[in-house]
N, C-alpha and C positions, 0 to 999 in steps of 0.2 A: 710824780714829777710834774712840773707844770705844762702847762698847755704852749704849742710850740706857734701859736698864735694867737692873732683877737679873735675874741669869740663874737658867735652872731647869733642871733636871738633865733628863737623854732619859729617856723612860717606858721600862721594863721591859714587855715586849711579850709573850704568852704564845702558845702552838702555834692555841691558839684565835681570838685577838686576830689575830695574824696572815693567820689563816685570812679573816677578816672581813675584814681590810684589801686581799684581794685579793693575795695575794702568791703567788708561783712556785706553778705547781702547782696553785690555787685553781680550783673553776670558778663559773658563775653558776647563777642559779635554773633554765635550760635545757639546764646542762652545758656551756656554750660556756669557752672560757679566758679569764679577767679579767685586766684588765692590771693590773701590780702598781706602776705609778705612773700617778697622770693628778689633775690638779688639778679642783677640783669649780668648777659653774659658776658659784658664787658665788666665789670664787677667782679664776676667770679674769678676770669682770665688774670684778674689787675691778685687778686687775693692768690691766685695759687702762682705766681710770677713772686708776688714779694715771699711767699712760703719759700721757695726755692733758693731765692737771691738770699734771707736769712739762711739756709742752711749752707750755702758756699762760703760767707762771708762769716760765719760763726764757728769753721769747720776748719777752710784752709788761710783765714787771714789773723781770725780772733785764738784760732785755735783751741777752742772749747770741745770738752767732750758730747758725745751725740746726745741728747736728753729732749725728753716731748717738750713741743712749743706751752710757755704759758695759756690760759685762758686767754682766748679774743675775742672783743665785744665790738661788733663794728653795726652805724646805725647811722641814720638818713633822719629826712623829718619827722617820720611817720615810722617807720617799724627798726627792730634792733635785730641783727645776725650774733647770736654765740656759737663758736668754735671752740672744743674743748678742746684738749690735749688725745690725738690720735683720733679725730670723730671725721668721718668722710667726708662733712658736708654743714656748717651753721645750723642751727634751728633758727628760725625765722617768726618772730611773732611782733606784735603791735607793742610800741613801747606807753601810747596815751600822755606824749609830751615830756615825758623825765625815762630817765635810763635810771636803774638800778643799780649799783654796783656793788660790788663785791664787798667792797668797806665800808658798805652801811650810806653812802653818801646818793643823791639823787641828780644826777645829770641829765642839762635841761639842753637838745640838738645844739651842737655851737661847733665851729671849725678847729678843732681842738685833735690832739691826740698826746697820750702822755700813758706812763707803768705807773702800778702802786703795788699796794700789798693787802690783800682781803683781811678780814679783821681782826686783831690780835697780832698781826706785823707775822700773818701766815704766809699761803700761796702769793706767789707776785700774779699780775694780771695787765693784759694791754689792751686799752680802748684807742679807737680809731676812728673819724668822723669819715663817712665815704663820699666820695670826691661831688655829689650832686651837693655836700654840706659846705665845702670850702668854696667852689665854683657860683655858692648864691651869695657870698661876703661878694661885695664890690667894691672894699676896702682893701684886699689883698691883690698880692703883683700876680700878672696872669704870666703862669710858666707852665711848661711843662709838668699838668698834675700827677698824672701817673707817678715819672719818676719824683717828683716833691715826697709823695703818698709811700713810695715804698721804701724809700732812704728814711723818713720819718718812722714808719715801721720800723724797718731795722737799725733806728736808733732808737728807738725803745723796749725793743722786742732786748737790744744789747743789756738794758735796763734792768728787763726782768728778770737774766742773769746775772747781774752786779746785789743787785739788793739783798738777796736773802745771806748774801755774803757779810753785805756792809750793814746791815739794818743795826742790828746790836753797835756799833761803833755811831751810826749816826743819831740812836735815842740817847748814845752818851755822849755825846759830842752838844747836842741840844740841852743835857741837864747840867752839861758844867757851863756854857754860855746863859744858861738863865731861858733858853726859849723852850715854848712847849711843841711847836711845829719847827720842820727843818723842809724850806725848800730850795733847789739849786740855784736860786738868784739872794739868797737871805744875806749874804756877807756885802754884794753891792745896795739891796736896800738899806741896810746898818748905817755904811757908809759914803755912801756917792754923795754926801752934802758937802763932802770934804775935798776940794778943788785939790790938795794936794794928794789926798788920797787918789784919786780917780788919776789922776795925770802920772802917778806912779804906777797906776796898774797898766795904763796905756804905752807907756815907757816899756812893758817887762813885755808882752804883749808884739810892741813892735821887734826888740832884742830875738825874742822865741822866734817869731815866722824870721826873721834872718837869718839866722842861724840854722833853721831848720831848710831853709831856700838854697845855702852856700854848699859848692858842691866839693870844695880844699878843705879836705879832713883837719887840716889844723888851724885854718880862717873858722871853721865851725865849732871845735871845739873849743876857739879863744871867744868868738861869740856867745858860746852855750855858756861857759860861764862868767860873761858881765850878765846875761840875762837871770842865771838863778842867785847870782851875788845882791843884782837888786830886788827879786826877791824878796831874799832874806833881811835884805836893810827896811824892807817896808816895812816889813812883818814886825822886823826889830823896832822901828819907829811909832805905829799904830796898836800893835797887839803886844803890850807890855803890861804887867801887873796885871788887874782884875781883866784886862782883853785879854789875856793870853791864850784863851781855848777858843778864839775866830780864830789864831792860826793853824789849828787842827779841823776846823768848821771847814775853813776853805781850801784847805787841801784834799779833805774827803771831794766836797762836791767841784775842786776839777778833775781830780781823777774820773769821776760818776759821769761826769759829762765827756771830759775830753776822751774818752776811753767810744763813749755813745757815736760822738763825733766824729772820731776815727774811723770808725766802723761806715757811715754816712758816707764820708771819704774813698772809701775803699769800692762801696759798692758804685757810684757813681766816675770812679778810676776803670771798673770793670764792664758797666756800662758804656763807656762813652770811651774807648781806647785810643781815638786820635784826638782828644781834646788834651790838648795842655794841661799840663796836674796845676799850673796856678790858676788857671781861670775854673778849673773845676774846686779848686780849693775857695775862691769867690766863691760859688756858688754854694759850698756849704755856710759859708761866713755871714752871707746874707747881708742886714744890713749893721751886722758887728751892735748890738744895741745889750748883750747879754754878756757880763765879763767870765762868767763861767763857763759858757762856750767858747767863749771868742780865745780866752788865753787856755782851757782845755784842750781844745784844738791844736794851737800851736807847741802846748805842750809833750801830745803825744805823735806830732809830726816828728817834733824835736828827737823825742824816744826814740821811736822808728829809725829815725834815721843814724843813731848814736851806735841803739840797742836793739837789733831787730826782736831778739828774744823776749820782748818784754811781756809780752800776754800770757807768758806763764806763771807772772809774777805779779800781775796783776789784778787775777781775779781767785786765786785762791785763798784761803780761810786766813792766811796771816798775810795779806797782801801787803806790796812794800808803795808807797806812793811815785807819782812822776818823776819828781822830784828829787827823792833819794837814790832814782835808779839811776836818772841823769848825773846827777854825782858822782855815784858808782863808775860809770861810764867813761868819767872822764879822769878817774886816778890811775896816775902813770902806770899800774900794772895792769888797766882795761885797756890799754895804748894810749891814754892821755898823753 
């Protein structure tokens, strides 16, 4: 998935900088040898905090069965931590400017964190940039890193359970569209040149958080459906003839996201219990720049609050989409 921000180029590291960092050859104030990777203990506190906060929020809100966390790769300027699945503690070694990954791919330090899938569309796996990596961008908004750091976690970590479900659906969703790559913003690069398009997604977008806001079960349920009505009239208007499979493009990746999202939501509702659920729902929305988020989101607030049951139908092997369940939902014998 992609990176949940801009990225920042690796620091240029000097013989002296180095020196400090503890690296090959280094010693301590007593002469002893330092080791030239090891996470500090606020680091480790922040890792085994979000370990936690994922298993509460995968357990009693996502509803997922218990199963070992995917691989995690988490890494700073200078050296990378892997965390296997059930291992007590990262191994800790020099990355020499590019991270490794699992898919064959070469990641160069940047303020990034995102899931994928190792190679051959196997094992999922989550890299995470550690907070010394996002905290040297001077282009990002200064908040609160920790929890930014571990809601990002646990919206990807959400990820690495979504995928090996959906991967087969999303390399065919990609060969009937004609694309060789699928990532969760592909359907607004397609089309955001299209002022009507864009201003209908914004439209369905605002419809969703209304509806999902109104607390009159039947002010909400007449909301919920102008919102999936328009919709369908987009879908019906842009993805017709040879587009037809963007309409299944983009249903996969709001589910993929808005499902991520939720989760993000949940744990920051659990964090922070006297904050108002709108300003904490700002607070996942950011700066609303990502229509896959932005209307995922409000799509599965929407669920939530129609259909609480819905995460049992949402992540297993014949999964039903947002969408259809919101529907569901709202035929007179679900109490429409």
């Amino acid at each position: 998935m992609r990176s949940r921000t801009t990225a920042v180029a690796a620091a240029v590291l000097t013989a002296t900088a180095l020196h400090a960092l503890g690296l090959p050859g280094s010693r301590g104030p007593s002469g002893e040898p330092v080791s030239a990777c090891a996470l500090t203990t606020h680091e480790r506190d922040w890792l085994r905090e979000s370990l936690d906060a994922w298993d509460e929020i995968s357990t009693q809100v996502l509803h997922l069965s218990a199963a070992p966390h995917a691989p995690i790769i988490l890494f700073d300027a200078t050296c990378e931590y892997r965390l296997g699945p059930g291992a007590p503690s990262p191994a800790a070694s020099m990355h020499g400017g590019h991270v490794l990954l699992p898919n064959g791919q070469r990641l160069a330090p940047a303020a990034v964190g995102f899931a994928s899938l190792a190679v051959g569309d196997t094992a999922p796996f989550l890299v995470v940039a550690l907070r010394s990596v996002w905290e040297s961008d001077t282009t990002l908004i200064d908040e609160d890193w920790d929890q930014f750091l571990t809601r990002s976690f646990i919206h990807e970590m959400t990820h690495t359970r979504q995928l090996p479900v959906v991967v087969t659906r999303l390399r065919a969703a990609g060969g009937l569209a004609g694309m060789n790559d699928i990532d969760d913003d592909i359907v607004q690069e397609a089309f955001d040149t299209s002022a009507a398009f864009g201003s209908a997604v914004q439209r369905e977008i605002r419809l969703l958080y209304e509806a999902a806001s109104t607390r009159n079960l039947a002010e909400r349920q007449r909301r919920a459906r102008a919102a999936i009505d328009a919709i369908k009239s987009r879908r019906e208007q842009f993805f017709g003839g040879e587009s037809a499979p963007w309409a299944f493009v983009e249903q996969v990746m709001l589910d993929l996201e808005g499902a991520a999202e939720f989760a993000e939501f949940a744990y920051l509702r659990r964090a922070n219990p006297r904050t108002p659920s709108a300003k904490l729902i700002e607070r996942v929305r950011g700066d609303r720049e990502f229509w896959s988020q932005d209307e995922g989101l409000a799509l599965f607030l929407l669920l939530d609050a129609l259909h609480p049951g819905w995460t049992g139908e949402t992540f297993a092997g014949d999964a039903r989409s947002a969408v259809d369940l919101i529907e569901t939902a709202l035929t007179p014998s679900n109490g429409g």
